[in-house]
C-alpha positions in Angstrom: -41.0 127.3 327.5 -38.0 128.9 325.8 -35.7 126.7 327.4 -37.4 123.5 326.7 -37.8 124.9 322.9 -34.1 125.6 322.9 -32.8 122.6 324.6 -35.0 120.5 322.4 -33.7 122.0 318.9 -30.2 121.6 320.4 -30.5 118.2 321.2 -32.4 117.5 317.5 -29.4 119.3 315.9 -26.6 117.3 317.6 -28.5 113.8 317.0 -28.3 115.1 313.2 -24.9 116.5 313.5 -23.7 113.0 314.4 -25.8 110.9 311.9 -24.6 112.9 309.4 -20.8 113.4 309.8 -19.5 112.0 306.9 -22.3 114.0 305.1 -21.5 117.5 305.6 -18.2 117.5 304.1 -19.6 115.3 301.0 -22.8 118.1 300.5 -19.7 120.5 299.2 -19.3 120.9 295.7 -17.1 118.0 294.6 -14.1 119.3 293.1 -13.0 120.9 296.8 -10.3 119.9 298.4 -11.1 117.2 301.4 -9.1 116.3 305.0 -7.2 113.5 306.7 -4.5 111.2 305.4 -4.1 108.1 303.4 -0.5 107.9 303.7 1.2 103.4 303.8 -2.9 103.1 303.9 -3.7 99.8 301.3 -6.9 98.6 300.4 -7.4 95.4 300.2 -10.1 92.9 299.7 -12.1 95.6 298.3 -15.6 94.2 297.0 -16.6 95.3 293.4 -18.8 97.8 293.1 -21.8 96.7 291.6 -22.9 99.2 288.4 -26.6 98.9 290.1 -25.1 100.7 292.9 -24.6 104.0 290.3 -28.1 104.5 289.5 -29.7 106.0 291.7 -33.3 107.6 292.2 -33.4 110.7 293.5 -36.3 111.5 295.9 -38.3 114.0 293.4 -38.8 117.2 294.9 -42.8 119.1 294.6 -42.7 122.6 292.8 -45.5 125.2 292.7 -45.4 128.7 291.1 -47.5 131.7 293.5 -49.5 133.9 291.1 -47.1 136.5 291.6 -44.1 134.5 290.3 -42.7 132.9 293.6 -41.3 129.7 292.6 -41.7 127.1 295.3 -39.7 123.2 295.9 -40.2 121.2 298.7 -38.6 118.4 299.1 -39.8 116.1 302.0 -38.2 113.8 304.7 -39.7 112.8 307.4 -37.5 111.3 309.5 -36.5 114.2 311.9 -39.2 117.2 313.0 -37.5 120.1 311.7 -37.1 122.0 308.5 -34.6 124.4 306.2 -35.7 126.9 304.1 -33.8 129.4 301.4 -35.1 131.7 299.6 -32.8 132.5 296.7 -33.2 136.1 295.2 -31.6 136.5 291.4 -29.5 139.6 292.1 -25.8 139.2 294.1 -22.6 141.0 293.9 -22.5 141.0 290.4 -25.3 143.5 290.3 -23.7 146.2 292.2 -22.4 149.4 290.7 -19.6 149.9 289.9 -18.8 152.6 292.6 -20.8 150.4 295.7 -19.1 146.9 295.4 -20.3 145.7 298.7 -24.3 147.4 298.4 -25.4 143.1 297.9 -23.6 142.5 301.0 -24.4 145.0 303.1 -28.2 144.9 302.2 -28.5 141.1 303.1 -26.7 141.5 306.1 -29.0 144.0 307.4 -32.1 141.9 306.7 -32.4 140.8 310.1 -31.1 144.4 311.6 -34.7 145.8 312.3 -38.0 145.1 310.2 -41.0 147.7 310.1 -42.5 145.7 312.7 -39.2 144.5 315.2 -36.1 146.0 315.9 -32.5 143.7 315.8 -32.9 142.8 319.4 -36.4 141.7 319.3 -35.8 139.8 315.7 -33.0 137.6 317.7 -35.2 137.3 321.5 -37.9 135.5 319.2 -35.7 133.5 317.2 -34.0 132.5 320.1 -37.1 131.9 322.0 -37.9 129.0 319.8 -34.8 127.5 319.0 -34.7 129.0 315.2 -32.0 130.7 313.0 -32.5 133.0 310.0 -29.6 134.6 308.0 -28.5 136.1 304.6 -25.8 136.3 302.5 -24.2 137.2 298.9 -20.9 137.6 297.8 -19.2 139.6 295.9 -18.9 138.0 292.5 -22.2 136.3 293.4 -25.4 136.4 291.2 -27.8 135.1 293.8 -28.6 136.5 297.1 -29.5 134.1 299.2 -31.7 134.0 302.9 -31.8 130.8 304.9 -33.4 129.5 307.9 -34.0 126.6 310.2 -36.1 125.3 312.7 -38.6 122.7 314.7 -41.6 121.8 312.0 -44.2 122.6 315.2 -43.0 126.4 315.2 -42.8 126.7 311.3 -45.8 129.3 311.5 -43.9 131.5 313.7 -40.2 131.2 311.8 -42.2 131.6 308.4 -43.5 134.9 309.3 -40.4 136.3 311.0 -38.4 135.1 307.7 -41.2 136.9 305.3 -40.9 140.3 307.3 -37.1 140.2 307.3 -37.2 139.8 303.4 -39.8 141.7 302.4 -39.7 145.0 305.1 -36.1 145.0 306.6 -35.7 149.0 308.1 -31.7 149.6 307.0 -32.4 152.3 310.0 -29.2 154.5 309.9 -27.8 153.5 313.0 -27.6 150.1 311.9 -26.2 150.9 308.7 -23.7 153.1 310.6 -22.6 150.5 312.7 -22.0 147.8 309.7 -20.2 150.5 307.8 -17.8 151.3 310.8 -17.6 147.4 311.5 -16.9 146.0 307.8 -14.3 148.8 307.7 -12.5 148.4 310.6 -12.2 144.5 310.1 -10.4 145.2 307.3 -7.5 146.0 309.0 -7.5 142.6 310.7 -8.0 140.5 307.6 -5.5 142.0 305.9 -3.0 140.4 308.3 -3.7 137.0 307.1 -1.2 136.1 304.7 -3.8 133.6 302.9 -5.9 136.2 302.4 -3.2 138.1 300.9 -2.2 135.7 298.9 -5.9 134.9 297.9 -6.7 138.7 296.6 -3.4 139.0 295.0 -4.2 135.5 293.0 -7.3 136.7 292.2 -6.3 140.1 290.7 -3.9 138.6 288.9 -6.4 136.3 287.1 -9.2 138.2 286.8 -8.1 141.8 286.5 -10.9 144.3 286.5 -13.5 141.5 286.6 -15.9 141.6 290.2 -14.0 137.8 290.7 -10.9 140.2 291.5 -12.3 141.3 294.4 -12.3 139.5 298.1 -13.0 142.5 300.3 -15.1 145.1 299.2 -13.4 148.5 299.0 -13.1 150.6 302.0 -14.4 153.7 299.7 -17.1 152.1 298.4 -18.7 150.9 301.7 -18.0 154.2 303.5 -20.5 155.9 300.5 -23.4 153.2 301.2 -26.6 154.9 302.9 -29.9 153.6 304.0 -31.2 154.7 300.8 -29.0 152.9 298.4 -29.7 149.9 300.7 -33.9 150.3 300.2 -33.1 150.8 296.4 -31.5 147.9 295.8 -34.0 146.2 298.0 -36.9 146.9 296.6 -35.4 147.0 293.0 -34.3 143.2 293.7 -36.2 141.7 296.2 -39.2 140.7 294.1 -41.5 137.7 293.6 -40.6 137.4 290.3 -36.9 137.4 290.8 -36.8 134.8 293.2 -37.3 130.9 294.7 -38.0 129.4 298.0 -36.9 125.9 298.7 -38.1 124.0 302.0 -36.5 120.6 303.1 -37.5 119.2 305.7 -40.8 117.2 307.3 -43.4 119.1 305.2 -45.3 118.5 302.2 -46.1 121.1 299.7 -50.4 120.6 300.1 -49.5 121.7 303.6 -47.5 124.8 303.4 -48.0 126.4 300.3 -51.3 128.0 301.7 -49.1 129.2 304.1 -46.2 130.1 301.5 -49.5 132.1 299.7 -50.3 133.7 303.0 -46.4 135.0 303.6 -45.8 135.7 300.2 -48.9 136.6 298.2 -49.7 139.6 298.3 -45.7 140.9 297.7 -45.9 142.5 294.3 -43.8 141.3 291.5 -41.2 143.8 289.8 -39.0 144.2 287.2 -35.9 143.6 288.7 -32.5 144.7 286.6 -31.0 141.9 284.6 -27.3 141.1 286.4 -25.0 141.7 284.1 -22.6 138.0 284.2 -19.4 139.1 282.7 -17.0 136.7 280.6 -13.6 136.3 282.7 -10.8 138.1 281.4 -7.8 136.3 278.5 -5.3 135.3 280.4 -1.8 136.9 281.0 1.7 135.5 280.7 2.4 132.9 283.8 4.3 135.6 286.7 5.1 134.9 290.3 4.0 137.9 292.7 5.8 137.9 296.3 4.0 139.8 299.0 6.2 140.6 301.8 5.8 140.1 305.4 9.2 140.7 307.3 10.3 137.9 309.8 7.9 135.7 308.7 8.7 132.0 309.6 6.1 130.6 306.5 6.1 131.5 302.4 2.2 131.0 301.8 1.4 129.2 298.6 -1.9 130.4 295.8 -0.9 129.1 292.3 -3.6 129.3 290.0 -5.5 129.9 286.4 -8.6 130.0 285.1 -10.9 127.1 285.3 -14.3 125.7 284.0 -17.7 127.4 284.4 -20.3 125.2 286.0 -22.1 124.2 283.0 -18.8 122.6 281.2 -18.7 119.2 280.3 -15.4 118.4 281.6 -16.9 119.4 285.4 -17.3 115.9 286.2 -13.4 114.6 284.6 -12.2 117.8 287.0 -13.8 116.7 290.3 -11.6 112.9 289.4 -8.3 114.9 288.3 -8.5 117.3 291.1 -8.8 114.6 293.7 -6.2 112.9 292.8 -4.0 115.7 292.0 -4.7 117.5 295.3 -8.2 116.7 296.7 -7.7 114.6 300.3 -5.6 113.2 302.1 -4.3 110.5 299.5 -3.7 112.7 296.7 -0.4 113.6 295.3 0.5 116.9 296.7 -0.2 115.9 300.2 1.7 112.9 300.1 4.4 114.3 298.3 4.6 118.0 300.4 3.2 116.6 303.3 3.9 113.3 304.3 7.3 112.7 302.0 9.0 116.2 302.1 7.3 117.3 305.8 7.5 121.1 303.7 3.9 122.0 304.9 1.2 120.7 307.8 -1.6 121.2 304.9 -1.7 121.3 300.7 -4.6 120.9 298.2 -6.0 122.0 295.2 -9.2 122.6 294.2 -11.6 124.1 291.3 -14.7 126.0 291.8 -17.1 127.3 289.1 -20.0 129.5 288.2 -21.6 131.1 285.4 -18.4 132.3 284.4 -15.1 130.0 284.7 -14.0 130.0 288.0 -10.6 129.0 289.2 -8.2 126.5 289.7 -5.9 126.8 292.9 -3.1 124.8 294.6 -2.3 126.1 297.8 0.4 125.7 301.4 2.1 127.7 303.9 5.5 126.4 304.5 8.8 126.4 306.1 10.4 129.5 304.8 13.3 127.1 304.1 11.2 124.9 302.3 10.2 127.6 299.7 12.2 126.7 296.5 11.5 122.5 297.4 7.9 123.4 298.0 7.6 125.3 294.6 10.2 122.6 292.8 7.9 119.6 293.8 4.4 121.3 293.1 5.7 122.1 289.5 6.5 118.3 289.5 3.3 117.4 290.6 1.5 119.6 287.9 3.7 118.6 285.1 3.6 114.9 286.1 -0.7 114.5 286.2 -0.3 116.5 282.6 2.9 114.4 281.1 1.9 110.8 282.8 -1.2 109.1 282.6 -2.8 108.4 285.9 -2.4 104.4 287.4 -5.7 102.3 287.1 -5.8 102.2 291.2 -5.4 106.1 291.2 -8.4 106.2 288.9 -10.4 103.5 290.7 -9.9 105.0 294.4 -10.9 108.6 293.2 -14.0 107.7 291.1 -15.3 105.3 294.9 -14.5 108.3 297.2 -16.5 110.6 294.9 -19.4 108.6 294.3 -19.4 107.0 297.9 -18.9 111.0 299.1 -22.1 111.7 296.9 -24.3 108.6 298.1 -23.5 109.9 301.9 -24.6 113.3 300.7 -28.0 112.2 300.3 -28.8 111.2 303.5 -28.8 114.3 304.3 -32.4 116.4 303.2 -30.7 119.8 303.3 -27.5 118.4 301.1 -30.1 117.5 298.7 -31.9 120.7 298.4 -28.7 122.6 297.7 -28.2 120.3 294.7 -31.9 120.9 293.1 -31.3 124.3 293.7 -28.4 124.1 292.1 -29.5 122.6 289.1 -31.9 125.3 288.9 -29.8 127.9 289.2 -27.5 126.7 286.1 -30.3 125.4 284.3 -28.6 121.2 284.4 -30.5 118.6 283.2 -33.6 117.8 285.5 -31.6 114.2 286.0 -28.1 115.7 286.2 -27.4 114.7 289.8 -29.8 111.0 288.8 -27.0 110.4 286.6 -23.8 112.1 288.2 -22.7 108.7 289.8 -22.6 107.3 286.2 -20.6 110.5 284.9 -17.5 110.0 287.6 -17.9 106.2 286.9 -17.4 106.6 283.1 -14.0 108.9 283.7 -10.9 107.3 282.0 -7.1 107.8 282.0 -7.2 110.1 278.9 -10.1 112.0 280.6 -8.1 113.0 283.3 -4.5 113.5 281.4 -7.0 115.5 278.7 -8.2 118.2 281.3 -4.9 118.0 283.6 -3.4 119.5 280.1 -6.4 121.8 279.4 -6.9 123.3 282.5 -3.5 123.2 284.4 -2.0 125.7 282.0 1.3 126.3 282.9 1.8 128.7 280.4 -0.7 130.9 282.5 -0.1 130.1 286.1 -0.1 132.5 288.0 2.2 131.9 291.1 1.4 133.9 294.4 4.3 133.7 297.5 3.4 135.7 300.9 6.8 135.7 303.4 9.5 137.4 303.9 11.4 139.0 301.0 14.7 138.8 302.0 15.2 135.2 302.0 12.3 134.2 299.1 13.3 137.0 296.8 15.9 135.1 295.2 14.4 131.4 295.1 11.6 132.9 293.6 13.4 134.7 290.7 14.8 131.4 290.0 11.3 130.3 288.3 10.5 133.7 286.7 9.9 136.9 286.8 9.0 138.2 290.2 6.7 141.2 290.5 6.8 142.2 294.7 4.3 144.0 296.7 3.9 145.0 300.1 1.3 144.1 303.0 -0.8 147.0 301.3 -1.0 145.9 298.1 1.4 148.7 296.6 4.1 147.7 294.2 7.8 147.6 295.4 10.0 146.4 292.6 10.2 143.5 289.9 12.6 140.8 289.5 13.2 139.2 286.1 14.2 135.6 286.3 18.1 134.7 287.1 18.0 131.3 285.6 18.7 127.8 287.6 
């Protein structure tokens, strides 16, 4: 039975992994970077889009409210027997103190390391026997916590009550939290021989400072102090009725499952969880360049950034068209200039990303270490070209189709869908935001993109990250401004004030 309950679920999930290819990639938030290239590519005989085509009409999710606060969406499709549920809890990274960065973290991760009723092993042997998955995450600089699962609709009963005991009793048994501690920390070591991570924390710090966005890795110290107790705390502080959502997509309806919702969920008392603090994102210092070095290495990794736009902003729609042509597939500017033209990198994109504070704007490539100073030269050209030079027409016209054809091909795909409602209700959009987001990209012009190219690619801010090898960067580098150099560690080793061109 658990191999025809496995094999069945694996053969469901690659039908859907094929019919919805294109769909994956398009359920990301817009403004990311996407693959492939466009390069002596020419469209032609293109029909017009017809403007019908742009309104769309969403399929309207169901919501209920359990007495104890629970807020429930479902959002049906019927087409394929199986379902995904997240239950989004209000507290994240953001509510962690200030000595525990990483408590969030480490207590979602554990959810599923032993309940009152099951240990780890047992959890996995009975998700496994029927083909299910159940998981939890929340980042650092997150507010949300969030804990998703899948499955076949015919063992829903069964998934629903392993996913209510893993949220609402999870153990944090010491060994278990001794184990995470000694694994999260030894990682460490490994992940701090990545130069893209290096250059991602050192981009970060750099832009936001002391804010919780500084931080990519949570500090050794702080997860060597957590213990089962400050896990439980922030458990049963945060995990409440009241300070959370559950959203189902799949083939159920609402009249079906929310007596069983009631059953899983009703009798878990509401609290008054602490309010997370969301702090504003630091002013922004003087544009530096900050070289990390990594002796012999054959590649200068690339992070140039500044601050960016909080979710919310108007201007998030005029971003996701700038960004993709700027740097946002494989017919944008940077990867056919540093790509395909200059052959300085195998990869280069920019992207913006967003939350309830601004987020970030980042351009990023490893390349040749000979290529440094023509990699930097020609992404400095591209930023001061999209700000100086008004887009072409066909640049326009082939973002704005990829973006809304991307977002048509996103929902086809039930789970794709669910992320955006809960989306909207997590930053409080209009309840026909993503009804009338087609219309939003269509309506982008010229100056749109020129305006926020000059607004948010702020040169007088950027800050410019290079990971390689010192001794033959040091001095390209300084050409463009003061360099401030750091080792593998992070520790300052001198600073470089620019020697002119």
């Amino acid at each position: 039975m658990k191999n025809t309950a496995t094999n069945k679920m694996k053969f469901l999930t690659a039908v859907m992994a094929i019919a919805s290819f294109a769909t994956t990639i398009c359920a990301q938030d817009p403004l990311a970077p996407q693959t492939g290239t466009m390069k002596g590519a020419v469209l032609k005989g293109r029909a017009p889009v017809n403007k019908e085509i742009l309104r769309v009409k969403l399929p309207k999710a169901e919501e209920a409210t359990l007495k104890n606060g629970l807020r429930v969406i479902v959002l049906e499709n019927h087409r394929v027997p199986t379902f995904s549920m997240e239950m989004v809890v209000m507290s994240g990274g953001l509510s962690d103190p200030a000595d525990l960065h990483g408590l969030a973290g480490a207590t979602a991760t554990l959810l599923r390391e032993g309940t009152a009723k099951h240990t780890s092993r047992e959890l996995a042997e009975q998700l496994d026997t029927i083909g299910a998955t159940i998981g939890a995450n929340s980042g650092l600089a997150s507010f949300t916590t969030s804990v998703t699962s899948a499955g076949l609709v015919e063992n829903f009963d069964q998934v629903l009550a392993l996913f209510s005991e893993v949220i609402r009793t999870p153990k944090f048994a010491t060994d278990e939290v001794e184990r995470y501690k000694s694994r999260t920390v030894s990682s460490q070591g490994q992940i701090r021989g990545s130069a893209t991570f290096l250059a991602q924390e050192r981009l970060n710090q750099a832009i936001y400072g002391t804010h919780p966005a500084s931080l990519v890795l949570p500090p050794a110290d702080g997860i060597r102090k957590l213990t089962p107790a400050d896990l439980m705390r922030f458990h049963d502080e945060n995990y409440v009725p009241n300070n959370a959502m559950i959203a189902i997509a799949g083939d159920v309806t609402l009249k079906e499952i929310l007596p069983k919702l009631e059953g899983a969920f009703g009798d878990w008392k509401s609290g008054a969880a602490p309010k997370t603090v969301i702090p504003a994102a630091p002013a922004q210092s003087a544009s530096k360049i900050y070289l990390i070095n990594r002796p012999g290495s054959v590649q200068t990794v690339f992070q140039i950034g500044a601050l960016g736009i909080e979710r919310t902003d108007p201007d998030y729609a005029a971003l996701a068209v700038m960004n993709r042509i700027l740097g946002g597939g494989g017919s944008s500017r940077l990867f056919l200039n540093i790509r395909e033209d200059k052959s300085y990198a195998y990869s280069v994109s920019s992207n913006f990303n967003s939350s309830k504070y601004r987020g970030t704007f980042v351009a990023n490539a490893p390349v040749r270490t000979d290529a440094t100073e023509g990699a930097l030269r020609e992404f400095m050209s591209e930023f001061n070209r999209i700000r100086n030079e008004k887009v072409s027409a066909n640049e326009l016209e082939n973002a704005k189709r990829s973006i809304v054809g991307g977002f048509a091909l996103s929902l086809e795909n039930p789970a794709g869908r669910l992320q955006n409602i809960i989306t909207q209700k997590l930053y409080n959009l209009p309840a026909n935001y993503w009804d009338t987001y087609p219309q939003k990209v269509e309506s982008i012009t010229v100056d749109d993109v020129q305006r926020v190219a000059q607004k948010y690619i702020d040169l007088g801010h950027l800050q410019i990250v290079a990971v390689g090898d010192a001794t033959k960067t040091r001095e390209i580098l300084a050409k463009f401004g003061t360099v401030e150099e750091y080792d593998a560690d992070g520790k300052p080793a001198r600073t470089a004030a620019k020697t002119g061109q």
